[in-house]
C-alpha positions in Angstrom: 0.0 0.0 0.0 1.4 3.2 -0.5 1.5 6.4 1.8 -1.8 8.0 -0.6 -3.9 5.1 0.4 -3.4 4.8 3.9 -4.4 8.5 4.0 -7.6 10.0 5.2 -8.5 11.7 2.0 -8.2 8.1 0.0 -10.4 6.2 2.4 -13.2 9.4 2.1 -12.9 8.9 -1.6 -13.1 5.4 -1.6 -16.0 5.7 1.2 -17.9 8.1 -1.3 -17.5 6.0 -3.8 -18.9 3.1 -2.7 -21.5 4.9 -1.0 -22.7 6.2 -4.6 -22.2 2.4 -6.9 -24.0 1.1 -3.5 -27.0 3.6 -4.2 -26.5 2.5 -8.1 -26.8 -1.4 -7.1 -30.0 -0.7 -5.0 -31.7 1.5 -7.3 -31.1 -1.2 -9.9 -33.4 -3.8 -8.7 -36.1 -1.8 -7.3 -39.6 -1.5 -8.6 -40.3 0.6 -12.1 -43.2 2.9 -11.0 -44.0 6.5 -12.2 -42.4 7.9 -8.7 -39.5 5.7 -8.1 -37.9 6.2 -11.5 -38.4 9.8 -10.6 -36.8 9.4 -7.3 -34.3 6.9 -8.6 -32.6 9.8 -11.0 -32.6 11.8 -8.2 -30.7 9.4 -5.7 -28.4 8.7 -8.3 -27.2 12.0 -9.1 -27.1 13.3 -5.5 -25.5 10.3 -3.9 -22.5 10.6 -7.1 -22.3 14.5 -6.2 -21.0 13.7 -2.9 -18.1 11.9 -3.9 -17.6 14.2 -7.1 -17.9 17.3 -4.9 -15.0 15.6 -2.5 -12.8 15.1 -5.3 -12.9 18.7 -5.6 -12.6 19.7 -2.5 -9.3 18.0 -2.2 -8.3 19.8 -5.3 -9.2 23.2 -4.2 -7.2 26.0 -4.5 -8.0 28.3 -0.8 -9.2 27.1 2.4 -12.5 28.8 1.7 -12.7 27.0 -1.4 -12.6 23.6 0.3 -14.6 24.8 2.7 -17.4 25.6 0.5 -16.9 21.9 -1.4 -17.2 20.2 1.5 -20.5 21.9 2.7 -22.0 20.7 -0.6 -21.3 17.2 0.2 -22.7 17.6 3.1 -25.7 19.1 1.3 -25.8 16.1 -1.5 -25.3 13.4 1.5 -28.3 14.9 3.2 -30.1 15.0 0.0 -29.9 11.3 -0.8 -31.0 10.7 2.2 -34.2 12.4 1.5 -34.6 10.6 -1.2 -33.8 7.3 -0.2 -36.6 7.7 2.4 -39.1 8.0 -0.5 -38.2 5.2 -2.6 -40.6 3.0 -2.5 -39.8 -0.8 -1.1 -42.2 -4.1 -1.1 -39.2 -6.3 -0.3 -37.8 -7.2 3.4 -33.9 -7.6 2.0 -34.2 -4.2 -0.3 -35.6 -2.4 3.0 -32.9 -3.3 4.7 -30.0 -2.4 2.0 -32.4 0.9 2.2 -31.6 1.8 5.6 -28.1 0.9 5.2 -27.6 3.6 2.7 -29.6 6.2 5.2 -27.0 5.2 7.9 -24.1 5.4 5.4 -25.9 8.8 4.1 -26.3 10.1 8.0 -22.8 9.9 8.6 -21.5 11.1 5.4 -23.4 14.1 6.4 -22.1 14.2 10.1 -18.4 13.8 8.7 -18.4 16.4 6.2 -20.3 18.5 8.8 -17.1 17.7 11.4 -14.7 18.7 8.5 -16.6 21.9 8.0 -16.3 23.6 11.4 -12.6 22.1 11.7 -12.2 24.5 8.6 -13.4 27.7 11.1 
């Protein structure tokens, strides 16, 4: 492993990421209806945005830049949660990959909220 990878910054980028293909793997199998597709492109792009968002964070070029990143992926983690919470679920095993991402959404939002008022 080298010294990148052991790093906080690679395991937040690799934590983002899986959050978001996690949230492309659940929305895969759900139901088709009218509202869930709806919901579904909506999840999709807000639970990629946090990662994306993170990526530029890192690449930022002031400490008020970063800042700023990092509240939106706060604000995009928050937002899939939302709408994870409306996706609709007849299944016992999908409900429970649902609520997984919520957790993993949660404290996305609680770390990138932690990160914010260390920037202060």
């Amino acid at each position: 492993m080298t010294k990148y990878e052991n790093s906080k910054q690679y395991d937040l980028e690799e934590r983002t990421f899986r959050f978001a293909k996690g949230v492309l793997e659940f929305v895969g199998n759900l139901l088709r209806t009218m509202a869930n597709i709806e919901i579904m492109k909506q999840v999709i792009r807000s639970s990629g945005s946090v990662g994306a968002n993170y990526i530029e964070a890192n690449e930022a070029l002031s400490k008020k830049d970063f800042a700023m990143r990092v509240k939106i992926c706060r604000k995009e983690a928050k937002e899939s949660r939302y709408w994870l919470r409306l996706i609709e679920i007849r299944e016992q095993d999908a409900e429970k990959r649902k609520q997984s991402l919520i957790t993993e959404a949660t404290e996305l939002m609680k770390i990138f909220g932690s990160i914010v008022e260390k920037t202060k």
